[in-house]
C-alpha positions in Angstrom: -78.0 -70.3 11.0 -80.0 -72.7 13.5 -76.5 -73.9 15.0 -77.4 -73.7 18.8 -73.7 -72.1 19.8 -74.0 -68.5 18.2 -70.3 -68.4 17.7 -70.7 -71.2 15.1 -73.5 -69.5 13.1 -73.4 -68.7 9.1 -72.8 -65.5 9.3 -71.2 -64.8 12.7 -67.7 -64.6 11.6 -66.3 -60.7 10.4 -67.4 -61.6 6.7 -71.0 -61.2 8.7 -73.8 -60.9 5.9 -71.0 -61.5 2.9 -70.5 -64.8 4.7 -74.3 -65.9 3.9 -74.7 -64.3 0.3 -71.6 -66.5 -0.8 -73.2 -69.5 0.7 -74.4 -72.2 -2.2 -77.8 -72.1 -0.2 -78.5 -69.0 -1.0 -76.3 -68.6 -5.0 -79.6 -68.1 -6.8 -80.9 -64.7 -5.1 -80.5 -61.6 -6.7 -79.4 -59.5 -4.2 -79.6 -56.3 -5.7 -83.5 -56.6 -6.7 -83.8 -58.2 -2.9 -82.7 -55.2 -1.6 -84.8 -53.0 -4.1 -88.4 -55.8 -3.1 -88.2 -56.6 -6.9 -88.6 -60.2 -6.1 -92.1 -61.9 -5.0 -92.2 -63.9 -2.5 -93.2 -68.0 -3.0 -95.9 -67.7 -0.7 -97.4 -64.7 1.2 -99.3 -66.3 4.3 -103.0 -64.2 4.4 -102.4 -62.2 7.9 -104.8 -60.0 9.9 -102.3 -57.6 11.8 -98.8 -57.9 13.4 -100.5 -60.0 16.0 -102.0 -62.9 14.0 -100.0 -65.6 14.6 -102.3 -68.5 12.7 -100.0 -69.5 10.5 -97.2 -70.3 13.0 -97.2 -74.0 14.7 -98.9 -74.4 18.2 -95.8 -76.2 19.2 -93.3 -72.9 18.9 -95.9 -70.3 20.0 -96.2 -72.7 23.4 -92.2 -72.3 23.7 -91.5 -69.8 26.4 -89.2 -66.9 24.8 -85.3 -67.0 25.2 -82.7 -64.5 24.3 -79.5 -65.5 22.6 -76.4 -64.9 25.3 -75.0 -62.5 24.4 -70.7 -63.3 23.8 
């Protein structure tokens, strides 16, 4: 998913979001009860509003922002 060259992203391909569920990474969800927010989250970071962005590292918020190109 991180792969720099969009075209070579889990997930890109036409098996899209299919591609990623049958991926061993991920084998364990229950995608159903994701779907239905039956599953806690491991860790739920304490957040003041849709602008606190304490929790994320100086080094990416210093980053200017990028778009992926579009193919």
């Amino acid at each position: 998913m991180l792969e720099r060259d969009p075209t070579k992203r889990l997930g890109s391909s036409e098996d899209d979001a299919k591609e990623i569920k049958r991926h061993p990474w991920f084998a364990k969800i229950n995608w159903d009860k994701l779907m239905a927010k039956k599953i806690e989250p491991p860790f739920k970071p304490a957040v003041t509003g849709a602008s606190d962005t304490r929790n994320i590292d100086k080094m990416f918020l210093n980053e200017p922002a990028k778009d992926t190109p579009q193919h």
